[in-house]
C-alpha positions in Angstrom: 31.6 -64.0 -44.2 32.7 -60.2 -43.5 29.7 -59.1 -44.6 27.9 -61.3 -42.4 30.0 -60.2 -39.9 29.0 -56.1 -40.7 25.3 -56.7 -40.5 25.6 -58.1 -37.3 27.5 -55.7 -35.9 25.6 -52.6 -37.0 22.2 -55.2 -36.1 23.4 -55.0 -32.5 25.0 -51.0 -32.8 21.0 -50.5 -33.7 19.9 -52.7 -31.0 22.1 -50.9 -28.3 21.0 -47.7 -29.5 17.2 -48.4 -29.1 17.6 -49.5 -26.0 19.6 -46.6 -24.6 17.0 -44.3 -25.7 14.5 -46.5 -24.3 15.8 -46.6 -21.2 15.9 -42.5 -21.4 12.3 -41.8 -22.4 11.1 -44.8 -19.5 13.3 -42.9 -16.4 12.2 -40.0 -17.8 8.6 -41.0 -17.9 8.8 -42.6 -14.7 10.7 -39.5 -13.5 7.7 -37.2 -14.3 4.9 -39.8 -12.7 7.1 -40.2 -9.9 7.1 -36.0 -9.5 3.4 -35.7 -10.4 2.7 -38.5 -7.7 4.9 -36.4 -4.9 2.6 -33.1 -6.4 -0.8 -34.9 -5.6 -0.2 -36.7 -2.3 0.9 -33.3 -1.0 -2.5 -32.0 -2.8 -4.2 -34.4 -0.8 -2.7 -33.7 2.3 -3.0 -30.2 2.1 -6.4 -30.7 1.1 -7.4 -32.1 4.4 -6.0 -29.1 6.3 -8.3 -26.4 7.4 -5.8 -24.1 6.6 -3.7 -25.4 4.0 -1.1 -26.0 6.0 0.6 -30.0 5.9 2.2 -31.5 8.8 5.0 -33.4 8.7 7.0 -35.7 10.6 10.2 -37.5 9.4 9.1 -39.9 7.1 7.6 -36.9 5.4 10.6 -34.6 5.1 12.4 -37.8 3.5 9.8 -38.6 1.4 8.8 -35.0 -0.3 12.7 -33.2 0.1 15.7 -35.9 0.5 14.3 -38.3 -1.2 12.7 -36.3 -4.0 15.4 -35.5 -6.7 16.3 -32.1 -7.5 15.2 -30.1 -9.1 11.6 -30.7 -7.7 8.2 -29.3 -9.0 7.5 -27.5 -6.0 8.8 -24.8 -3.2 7.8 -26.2 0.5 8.1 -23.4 3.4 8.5 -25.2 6.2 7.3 -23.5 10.2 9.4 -25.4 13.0 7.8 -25.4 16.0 7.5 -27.3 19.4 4.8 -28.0 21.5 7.0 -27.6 24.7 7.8 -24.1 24.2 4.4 -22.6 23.4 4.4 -21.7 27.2 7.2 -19.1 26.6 4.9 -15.9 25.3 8.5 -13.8 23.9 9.1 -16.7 21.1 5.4 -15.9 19.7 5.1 -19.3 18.3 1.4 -20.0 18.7 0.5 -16.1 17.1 3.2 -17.1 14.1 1.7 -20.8 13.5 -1.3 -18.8 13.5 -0.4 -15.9 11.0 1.9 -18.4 9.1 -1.5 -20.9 8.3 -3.5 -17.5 7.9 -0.8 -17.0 4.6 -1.2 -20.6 3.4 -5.0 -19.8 3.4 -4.6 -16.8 1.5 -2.2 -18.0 -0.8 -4.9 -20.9 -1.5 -7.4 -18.5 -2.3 -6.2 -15.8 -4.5 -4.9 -18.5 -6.3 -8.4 -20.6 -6.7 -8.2 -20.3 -10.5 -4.5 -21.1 -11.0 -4.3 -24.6 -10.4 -0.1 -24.1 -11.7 0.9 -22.1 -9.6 -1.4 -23.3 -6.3 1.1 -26.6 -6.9 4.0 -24.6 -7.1 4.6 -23.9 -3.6 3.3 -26.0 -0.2 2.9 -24.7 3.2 4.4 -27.1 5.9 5.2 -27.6 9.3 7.1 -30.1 11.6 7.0 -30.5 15.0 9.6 -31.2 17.4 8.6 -34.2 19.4 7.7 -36.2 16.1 10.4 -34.8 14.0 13.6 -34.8 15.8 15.6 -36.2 13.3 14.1 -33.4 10.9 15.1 -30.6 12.9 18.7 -31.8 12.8 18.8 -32.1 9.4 17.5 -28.8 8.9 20.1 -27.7 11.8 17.6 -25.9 13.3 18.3 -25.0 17.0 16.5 -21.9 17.9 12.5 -21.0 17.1 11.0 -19.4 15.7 11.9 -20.6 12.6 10.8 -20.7 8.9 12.8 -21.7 6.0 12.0 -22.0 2.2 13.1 -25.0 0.4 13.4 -24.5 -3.2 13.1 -26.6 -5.7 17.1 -26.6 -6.5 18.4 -26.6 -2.6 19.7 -30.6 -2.1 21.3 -29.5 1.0 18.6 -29.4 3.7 21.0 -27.2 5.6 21.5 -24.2 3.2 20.2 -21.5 5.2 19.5 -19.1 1.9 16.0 -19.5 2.7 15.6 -19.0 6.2 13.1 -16.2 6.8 14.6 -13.6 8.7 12.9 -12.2 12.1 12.5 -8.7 9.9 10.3 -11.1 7.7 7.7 -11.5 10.1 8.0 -8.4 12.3 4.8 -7.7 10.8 3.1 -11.5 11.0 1.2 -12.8 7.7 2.1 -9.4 5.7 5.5 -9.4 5.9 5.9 -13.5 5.4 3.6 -13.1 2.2 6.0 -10.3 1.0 8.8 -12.9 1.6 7.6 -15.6 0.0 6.6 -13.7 -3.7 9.9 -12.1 -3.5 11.4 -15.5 -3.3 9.1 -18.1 -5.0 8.0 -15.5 -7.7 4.3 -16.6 -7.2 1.5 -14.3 -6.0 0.0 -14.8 -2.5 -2.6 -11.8 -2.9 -4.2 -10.0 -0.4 -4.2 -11.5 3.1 -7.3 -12.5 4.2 -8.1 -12.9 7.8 -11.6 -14.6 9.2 -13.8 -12.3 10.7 -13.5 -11.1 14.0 -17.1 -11.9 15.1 -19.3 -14.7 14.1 -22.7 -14.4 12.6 -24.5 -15.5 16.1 -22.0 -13.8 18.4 -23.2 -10.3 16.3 -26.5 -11.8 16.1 -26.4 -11.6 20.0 -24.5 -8.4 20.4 -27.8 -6.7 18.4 -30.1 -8.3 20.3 -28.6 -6.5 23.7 -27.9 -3.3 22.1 -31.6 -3.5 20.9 -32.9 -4.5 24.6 -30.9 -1.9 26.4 -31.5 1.2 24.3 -34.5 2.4 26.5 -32.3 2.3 29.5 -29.6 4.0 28.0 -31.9 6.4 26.6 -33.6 7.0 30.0 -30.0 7.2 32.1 -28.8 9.9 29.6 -31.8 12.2 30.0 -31.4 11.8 33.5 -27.6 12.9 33.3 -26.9 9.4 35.4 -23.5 8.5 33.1 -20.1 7.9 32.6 -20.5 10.6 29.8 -21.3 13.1 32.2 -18.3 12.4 34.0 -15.6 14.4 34.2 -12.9 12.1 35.4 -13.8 10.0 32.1 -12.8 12.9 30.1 -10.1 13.6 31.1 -8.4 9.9 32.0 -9.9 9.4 28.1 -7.5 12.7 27.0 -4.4 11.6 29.0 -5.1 8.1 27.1 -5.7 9.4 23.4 -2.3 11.6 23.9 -0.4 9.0 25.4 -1.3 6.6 22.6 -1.0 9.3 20.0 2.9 10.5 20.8 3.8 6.5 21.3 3.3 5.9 18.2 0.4 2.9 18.6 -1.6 3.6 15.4 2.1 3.1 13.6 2.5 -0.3 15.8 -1.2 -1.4 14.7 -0.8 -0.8 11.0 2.4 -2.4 10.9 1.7 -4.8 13.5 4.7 -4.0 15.1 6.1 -6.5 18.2 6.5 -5.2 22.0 9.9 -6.9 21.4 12.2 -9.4 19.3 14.7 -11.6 19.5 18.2 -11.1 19.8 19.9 -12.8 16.6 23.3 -13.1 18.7 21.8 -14.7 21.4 18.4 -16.0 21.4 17.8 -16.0 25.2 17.9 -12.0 25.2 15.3 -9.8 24.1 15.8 -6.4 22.6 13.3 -3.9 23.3 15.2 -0.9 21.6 15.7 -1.6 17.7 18.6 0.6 16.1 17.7 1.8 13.3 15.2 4.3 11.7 13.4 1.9 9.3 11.3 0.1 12.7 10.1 0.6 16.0 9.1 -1.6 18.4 6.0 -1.4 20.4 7.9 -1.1 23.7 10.2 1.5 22.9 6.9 3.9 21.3 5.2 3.1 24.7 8.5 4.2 26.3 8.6 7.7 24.4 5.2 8.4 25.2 5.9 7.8 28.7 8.7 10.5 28.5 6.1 12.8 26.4 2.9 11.7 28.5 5.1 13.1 31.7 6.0 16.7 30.4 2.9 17.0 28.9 1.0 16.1 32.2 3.5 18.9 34.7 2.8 21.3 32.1 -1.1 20.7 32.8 0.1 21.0 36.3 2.0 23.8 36.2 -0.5 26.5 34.0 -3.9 25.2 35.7 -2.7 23.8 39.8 0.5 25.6 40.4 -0.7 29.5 39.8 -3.6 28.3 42.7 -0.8 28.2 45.2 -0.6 31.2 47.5 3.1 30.0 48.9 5.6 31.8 46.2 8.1 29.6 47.9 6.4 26.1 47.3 5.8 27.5 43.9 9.1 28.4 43.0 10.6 24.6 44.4 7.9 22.5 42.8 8.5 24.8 39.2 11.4 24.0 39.4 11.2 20.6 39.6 8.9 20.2 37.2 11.6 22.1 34.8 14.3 19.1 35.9 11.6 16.2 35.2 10.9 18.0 32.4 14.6 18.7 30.6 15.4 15.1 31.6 12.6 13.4 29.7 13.6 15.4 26.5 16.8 14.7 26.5 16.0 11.3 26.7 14.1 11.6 23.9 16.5 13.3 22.2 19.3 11.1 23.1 17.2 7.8 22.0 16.9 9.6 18.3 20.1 10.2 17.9 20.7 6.5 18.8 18.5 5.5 16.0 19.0 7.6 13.7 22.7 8.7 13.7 21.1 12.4 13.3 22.4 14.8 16.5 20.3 17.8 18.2 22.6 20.1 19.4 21.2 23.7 21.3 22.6 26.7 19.6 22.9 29.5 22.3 21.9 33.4 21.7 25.2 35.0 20.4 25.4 37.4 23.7 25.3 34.7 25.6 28.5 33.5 24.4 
């Protein structure tokens, strides 16, 4: 009778034990077709995007983050945006929407032959009118905004990921150097689509071809802008101007006019302190300042020594020497803000 007993007991000891392990290997299973079903309906969606970018609304974000456990197979970087606000020009939400799909594309096809890590990381964005309830989950309640979701983060308010407005100071470049530092993956180059179209340059070679024997015939007759001297020299003022403000820094950078505050989102700063980046508007503002002294000492050495009056000379010289210390000293004033580095004059010993 014990032993009877035994063998039933270690009978159902075995039978427990299968189906515990069972039961792990089938939620495991189901686990791994559950993640690989997540991984190819948001292949399929990104798929139908021109620029690989998904759009989600809140059935989405519970679907492919809450609902998803952690950790989950893939990154998603989400863009925020509202329709409502595309009217306001400082928040820049139509040109980042536009550099932000502009990296998705990229990242899609330097990544062609690595079907890994293409499904490592989705490009998303929700919109404010059809994800309300998305936005507060996120606590999202200033745009621009972009935040990574990694595959660990449960909390959908964690703002580790949150790109910072540093991150896209310089649109796609700067978000593509984000996301590689963060996700580890490779976005590659950027690649933007061609300026011109095949038929719009098609077009712009047929005129060029037309009008060359009138060109040709106005230039022999000395009839244009060229001979102009006016041209010439509103085209020097321009090419200095644009030189000491810094534009071909602001164009390679692709440097904003302005940004916005991170205290307070209704403000804009136009003056950035610090010496790793300038902003368009203050470089426009500095060669302003530069354009101006350059320009009265033009006046000064070709119009003034013309005037026969030594008095008019003398006022007019000497305002030109006021305008003149002024506008440096502003410069030097907005370098030492920047900077932290101070200009100080050092005077001739005998004049001490």
């Amino acid at each position: 009778m014990r032993s009877t007993m035994a063998v039933n007991t270690k009978l159902i000891s075995l039978l427990f034990l299968l189906a515990t392990v069972s039961s792990v290997f089938s939620s495991s299973f189901s686990d791994s077709d559950s993640d690989s079903d997540l991984i190819n309906e948001l292949v399929s969606l990104r798929s139908n995007s021109e620029s690989g970018v998904i759009h989600l609304d809140d059935h989405g974000i519970s679907k492919f983050l809450t609902s998803a456990s952690t950790p989950r197979p893939y990154s998603i970087l989400v863009f925020f945006d509202a329709t409502q606000l595309h009217s306001k020009n400082e928040l820049r939400l139509q040109e980042l929407r536009r550099e932000f799909g502009i990296v998705s594309a990229s990242f899609l096809a330097n990544n062609n032959n690595n079907g890994s890590n293409r499904n490592k990381l989705f490009f998303c964005e929700i919109e404010f009118s059809q994800a309300q309830s998305s936005f507060q989950l996120f606590g999202v309640n200033a745009l621009p905004h972009i935040r990574l979701v990694s595959p660990l983060i449960s909390n959908l308010r964690d703002e580790s990921g949150q790109m910072d407005q540093s991150d896209y100071s310089r649109l796609a470049e700067s978000m593509a150097e984000f996301v590689e530092q963060r996700t580890k993956l490779t976005v590659g180059p950027i690649q933007r689509p061609p300026l011109l179209s095949k038929p719009q340059i098609g077009i712009i070679v047929a005129l060029i071809v037309i009008s060359t024997p009138f060109i040709i015939k106005r230039i022999l007759k000395g009839e244009t802008l060229i001979h102009d001297r006016r041209l010439w020299l509103s085209g020097a003022i321009f090419v200095y101007f644009f030189s000491v403000a810094g534009t071909m820094h602001n164009i390679i950078r692709k440097m904003p006019m302005f940004i916005q505050d991170r205290n307070d989102p209704n403000k804009l700063v136009f003056f950035y302190q610090g010496s790793g980046m300038q902003l368009g508007a203050e470089g426009f503002a500095v060669g302003f300042l530069y354009t101006v002294v350059g320009l009265l000492l033009a006046f000064v050495t070709n119009v003034l020594v013309r005037v026969k009056n030594l008095n008019a000379q003398r006022l007019i010289m000497l305002l030109a020497l006021f305008v003149s210390f002024w506008a440096v000293k502003k410069v030097v004033y907005l370098d030492n803000w920047k900077t932290g580095y101070g200009i100080h004059p050092y005077w001739p010993s005998s004049w001490r």
